[in-house]
C-alpha positions in Angstrom: -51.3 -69.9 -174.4 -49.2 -67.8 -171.7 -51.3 -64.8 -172.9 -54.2 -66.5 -172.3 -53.8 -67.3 -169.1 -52.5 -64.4 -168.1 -56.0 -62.6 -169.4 -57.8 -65.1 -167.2 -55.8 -64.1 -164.2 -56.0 -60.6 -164.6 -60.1 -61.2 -165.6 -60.3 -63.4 -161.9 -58.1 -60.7 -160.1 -58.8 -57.7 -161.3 -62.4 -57.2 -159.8 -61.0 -58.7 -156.4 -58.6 -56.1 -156.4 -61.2 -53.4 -157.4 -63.2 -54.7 -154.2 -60.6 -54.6 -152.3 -59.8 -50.8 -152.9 -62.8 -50.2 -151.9 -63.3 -52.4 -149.0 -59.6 -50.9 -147.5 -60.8 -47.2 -147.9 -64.3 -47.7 -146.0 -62.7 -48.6 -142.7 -60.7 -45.2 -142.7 -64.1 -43.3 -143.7 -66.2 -45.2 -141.4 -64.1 -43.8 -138.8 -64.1 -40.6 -139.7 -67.4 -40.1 -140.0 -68.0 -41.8 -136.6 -70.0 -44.4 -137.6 -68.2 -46.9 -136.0 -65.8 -46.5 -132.5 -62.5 -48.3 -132.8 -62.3 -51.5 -130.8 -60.2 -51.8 -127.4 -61.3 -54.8 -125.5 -58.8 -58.2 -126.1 -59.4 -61.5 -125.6 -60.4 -63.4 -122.6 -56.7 -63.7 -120.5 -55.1 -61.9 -123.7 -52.8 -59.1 -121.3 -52.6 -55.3 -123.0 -48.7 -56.3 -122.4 -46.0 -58.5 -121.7 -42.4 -58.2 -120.4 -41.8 -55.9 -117.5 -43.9 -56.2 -114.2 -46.7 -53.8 -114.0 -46.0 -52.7 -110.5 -43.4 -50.9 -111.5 -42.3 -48.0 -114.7 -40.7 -50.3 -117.3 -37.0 -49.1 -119.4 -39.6 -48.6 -122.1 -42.5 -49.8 -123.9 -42.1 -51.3 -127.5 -44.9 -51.5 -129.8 -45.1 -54.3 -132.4 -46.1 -53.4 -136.1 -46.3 -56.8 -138.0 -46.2 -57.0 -141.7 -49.4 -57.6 -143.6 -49.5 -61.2 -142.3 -51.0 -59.3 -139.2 -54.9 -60.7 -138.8 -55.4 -61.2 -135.4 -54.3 -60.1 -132.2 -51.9 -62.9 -131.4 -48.3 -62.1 -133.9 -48.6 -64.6 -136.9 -45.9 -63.7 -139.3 -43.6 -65.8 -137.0 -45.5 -66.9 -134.5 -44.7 -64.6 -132.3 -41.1 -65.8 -132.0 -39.5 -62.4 -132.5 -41.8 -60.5 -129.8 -41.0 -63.8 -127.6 -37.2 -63.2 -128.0 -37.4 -59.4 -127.5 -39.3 -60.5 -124.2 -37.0 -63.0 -123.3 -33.6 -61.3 -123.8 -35.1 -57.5 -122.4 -37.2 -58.3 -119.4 -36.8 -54.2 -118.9 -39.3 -53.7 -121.7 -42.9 -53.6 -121.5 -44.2 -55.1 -125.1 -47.5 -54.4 -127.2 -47.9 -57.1 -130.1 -51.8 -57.0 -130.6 -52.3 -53.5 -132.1 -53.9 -53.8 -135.7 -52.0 -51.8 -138.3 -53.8 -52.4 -140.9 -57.5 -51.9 -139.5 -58.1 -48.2 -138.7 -61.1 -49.6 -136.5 -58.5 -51.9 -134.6 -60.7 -54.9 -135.6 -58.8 -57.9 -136.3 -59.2 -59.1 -139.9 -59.3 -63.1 -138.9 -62.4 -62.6 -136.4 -64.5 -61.2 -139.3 -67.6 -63.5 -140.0 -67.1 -63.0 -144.0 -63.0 -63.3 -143.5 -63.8 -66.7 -141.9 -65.2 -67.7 -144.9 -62.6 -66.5 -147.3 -60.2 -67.6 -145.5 -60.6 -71.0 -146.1 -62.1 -70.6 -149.9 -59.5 -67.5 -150.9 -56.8 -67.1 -148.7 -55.5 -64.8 -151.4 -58.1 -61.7 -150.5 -56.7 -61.2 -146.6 -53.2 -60.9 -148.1 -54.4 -58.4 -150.4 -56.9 -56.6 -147.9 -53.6 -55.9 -146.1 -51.7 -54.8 -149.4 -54.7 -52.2 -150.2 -54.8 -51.0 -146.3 -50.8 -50.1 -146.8 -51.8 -47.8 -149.6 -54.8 -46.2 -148.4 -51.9 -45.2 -145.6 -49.9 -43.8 -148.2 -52.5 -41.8 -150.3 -52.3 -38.2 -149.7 -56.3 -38.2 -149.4 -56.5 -40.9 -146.8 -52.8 -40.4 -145.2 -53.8 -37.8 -142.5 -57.1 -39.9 -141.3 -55.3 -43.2 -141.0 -52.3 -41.6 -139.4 -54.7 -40.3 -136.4 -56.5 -43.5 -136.5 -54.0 -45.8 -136.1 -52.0 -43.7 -134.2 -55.0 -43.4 -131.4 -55.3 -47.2 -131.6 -51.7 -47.5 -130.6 -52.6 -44.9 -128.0 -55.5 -46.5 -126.1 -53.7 -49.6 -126.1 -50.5 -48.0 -124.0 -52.9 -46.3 -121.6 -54.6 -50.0 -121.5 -51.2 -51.0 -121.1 -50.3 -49.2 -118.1 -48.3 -46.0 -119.9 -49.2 -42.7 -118.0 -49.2 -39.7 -120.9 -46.2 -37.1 -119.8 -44.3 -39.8 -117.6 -41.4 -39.3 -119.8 -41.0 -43.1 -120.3 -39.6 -43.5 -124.1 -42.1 -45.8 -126.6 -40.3 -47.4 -129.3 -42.5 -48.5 -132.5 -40.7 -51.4 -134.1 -42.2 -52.3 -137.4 -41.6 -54.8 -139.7 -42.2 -54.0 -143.5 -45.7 -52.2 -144.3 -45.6 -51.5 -140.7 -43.2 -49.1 -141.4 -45.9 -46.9 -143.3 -48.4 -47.5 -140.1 -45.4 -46.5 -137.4 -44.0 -43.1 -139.3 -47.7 -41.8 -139.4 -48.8 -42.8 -136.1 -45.7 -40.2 -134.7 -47.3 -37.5 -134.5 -50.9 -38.3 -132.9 -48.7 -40.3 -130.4 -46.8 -37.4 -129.7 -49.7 -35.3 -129.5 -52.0 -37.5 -127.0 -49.1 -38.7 -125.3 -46.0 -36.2 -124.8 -43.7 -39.3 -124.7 -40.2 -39.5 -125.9 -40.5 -41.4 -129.9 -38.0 -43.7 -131.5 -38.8 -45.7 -134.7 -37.1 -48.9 -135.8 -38.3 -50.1 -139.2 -37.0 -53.8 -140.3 -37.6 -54.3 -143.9 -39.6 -50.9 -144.0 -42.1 -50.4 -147.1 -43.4 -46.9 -146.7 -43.8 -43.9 -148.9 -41.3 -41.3 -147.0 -44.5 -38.9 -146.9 -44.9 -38.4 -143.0 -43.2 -36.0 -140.5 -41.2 -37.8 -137.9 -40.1 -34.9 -136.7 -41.6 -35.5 -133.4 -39.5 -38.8 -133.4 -36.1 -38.7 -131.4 -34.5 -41.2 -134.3 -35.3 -43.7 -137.0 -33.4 -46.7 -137.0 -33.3 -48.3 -140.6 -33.0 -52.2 -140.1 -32.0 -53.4 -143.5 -30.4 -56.0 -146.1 -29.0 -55.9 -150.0 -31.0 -58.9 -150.7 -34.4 -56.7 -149.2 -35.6 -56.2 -152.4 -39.2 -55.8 -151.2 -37.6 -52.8 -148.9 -36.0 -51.9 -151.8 -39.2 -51.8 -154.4 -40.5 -49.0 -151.4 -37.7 -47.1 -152.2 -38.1 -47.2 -156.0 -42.2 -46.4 -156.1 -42.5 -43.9 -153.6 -41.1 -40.9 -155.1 -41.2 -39.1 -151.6 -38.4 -41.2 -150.4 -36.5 -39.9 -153.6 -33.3 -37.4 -153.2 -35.3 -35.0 -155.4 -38.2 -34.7 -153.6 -36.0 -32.5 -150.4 -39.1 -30.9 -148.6 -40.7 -34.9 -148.1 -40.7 -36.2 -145.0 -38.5 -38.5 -145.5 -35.6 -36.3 -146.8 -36.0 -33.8 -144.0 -35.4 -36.1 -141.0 -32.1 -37.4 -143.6 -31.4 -33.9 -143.4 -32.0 -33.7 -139.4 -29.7 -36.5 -138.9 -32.5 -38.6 -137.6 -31.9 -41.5 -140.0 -29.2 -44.4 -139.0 -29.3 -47.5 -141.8 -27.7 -50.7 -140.2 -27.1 -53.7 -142.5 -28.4 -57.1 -141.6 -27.0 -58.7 -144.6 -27.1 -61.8 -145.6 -30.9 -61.3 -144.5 -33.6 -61.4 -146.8 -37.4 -59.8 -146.3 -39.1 -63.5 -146.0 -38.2 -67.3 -146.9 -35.8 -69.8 -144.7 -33.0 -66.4 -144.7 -35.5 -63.7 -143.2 -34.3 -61.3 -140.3 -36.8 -63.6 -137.6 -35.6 -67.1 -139.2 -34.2 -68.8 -136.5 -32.9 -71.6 -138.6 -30.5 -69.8 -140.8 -27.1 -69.2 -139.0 -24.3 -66.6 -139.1 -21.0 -67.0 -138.6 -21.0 -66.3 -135.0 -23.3 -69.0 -134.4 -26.8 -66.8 -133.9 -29.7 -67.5 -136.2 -30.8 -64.2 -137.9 -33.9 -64.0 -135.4 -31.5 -63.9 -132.4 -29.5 -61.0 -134.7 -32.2 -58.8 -135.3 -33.8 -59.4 -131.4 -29.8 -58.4 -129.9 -29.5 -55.7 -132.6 -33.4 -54.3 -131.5 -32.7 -54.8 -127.8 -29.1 -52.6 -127.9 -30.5 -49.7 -129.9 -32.8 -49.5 -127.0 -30.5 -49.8 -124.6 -28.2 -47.7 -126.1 -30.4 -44.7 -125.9 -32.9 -45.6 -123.5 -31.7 -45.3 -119.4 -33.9 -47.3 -117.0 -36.8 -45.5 -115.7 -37.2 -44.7 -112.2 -40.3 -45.6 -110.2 -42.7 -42.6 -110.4 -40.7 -40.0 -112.8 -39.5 -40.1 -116.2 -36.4 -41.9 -117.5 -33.1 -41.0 -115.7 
């Protein structure tokens, strides 16, 4: 009977996933062929950011890469709590939540006629539209497209933002699992169209190791022994492997440019997540407030207020 029923599953799934594959790798062509421009406008009353005053250049501006709950502009894994309590507790910061990671066409999945209707009938295809988006990152064939894709997405929507290219002001991509994959490969088109100073924080990171973040200043490593979604990342991608030394991965180890810090007794989702604000540590913060102080002071640690009209002092 179990073996039954788990041919039925595999007979319902296994063409969804097949369409899927193929649906993930078309955005990433259609861009490159140019047969569709990337979106840039937001919503009606929907600001390019949030935090920091325009009027004036900002400690730094933080990008937000959700997980593959991301489907519209507006943050949905939590709500938008965490970017909400990065906002509240660093009013130096200038913050970007609506870029779309996992659309190399910036379109947001949820405003799709056909997702509308799968969405209420199969709720079960946008979470794996997401998944397949993650590894058309990661394959070699695709990795280089996406990577300038995105990475020019993330681009436009600074400049939209207010970020003036060669103004020294530092951007900071914080990601939060397959993010991870979308914020090391969007480092070096960043660097390249804007000459800004790069740090990466990854929270529960799932990404292959393949990409050069050499042109990043750091990588911060925000993780937990009961990750074991970060952890899976670790075991599949061979790049992120000891043996595999020339990997992307293993030469910014080498560099020094990777710091791990433990969030334990975190997990990657559920009521003990790093953005729960119900689950309590010791010291009386929820993890939420935990990961938002531990975000805000790596910032502040290597990031020096910006003076108006020059680069960061």
């Amino acid at each position: 009977m179990i073996e039954f029923a788990l041919l039925l599953l595999l007979v319902g799934i296994g063409p969804v996933l097949l369409a899927e594959a193929l649906l993930a790798r078309y955005e990433v062509l259609a861009y490159a062929a140019g047969w569709r421009a990337p979106a840039t406008e937001l919503p009606a009353r929907m600001p390019y950011a949030r935090g920091a005053d325009a009027d004036r250049p900002p400690a730094a501006y933080l990008v937000y890469l959700d997980g593959i709950g991301k489907r519209r502009f507006q943050d949905t894994r939590d709500g938008g709590r965490l970017v909400k309590s990065l906002i509240d507790k660093a009013p130096e910061l200038r913050v970007l939540g609506q870029v779309q990671p996992y659309s190399p066409l910036a379109y947001p999945l949820a405003n799709r006629p056909v997702w509308i209707w799968l969405r209420r009938r199969a709720g079960l295809v946008l979470f794996l539209h997401n998944v397949m988006q993650i590894f058309v990152a990661a394959d070699h064939r695709y990795r280089p497209l996406y990577n300038r894709a995105v990475g020019s997405q993330i681009a436009t929507q600074l400049r939209l933002a207010g970020y003036r290219p060669g103004s020294g002001i530092p951007v900071v991509l914080l990601s939060y699992s397959g993010g991870a994959q979308v914020a090391t490969g969007a480092v070096d088109e960043l660097w390249s169209e804007l000459r800004s100073p790069l740090w990466v924080i990854t929270l529960g990171g799932f990404y292959n190791g393949a990409n050069d973040i050499s042109r990043a200043e750091h990588l911060y490593r925000l993780t937990a022994a009961s990750d074991w979604i970060e952890r899976t990342g670790m075991w599949i991608f061979p790049q992120r492997w000891r043996l595999f030394r020339r990997s992307g991965w293993n030469r910014a180890v080498r560099a020094g440019k990777i710091t791990v810090i433990w969030l334990d007794p975190a997990t990657h989702v559920g009521p003990r997540s790093y953005i729960s604000p119900q689950a309590k540590l010791p010291d009386g913060r929820s993890h939420l407030d935990r990961t938002a102080d531990t975000v805000i002071a790596l910032i502040r640690d290597r990031v020096s207020p910006a003076e108006p009209g020059g680069p960061p002092a």
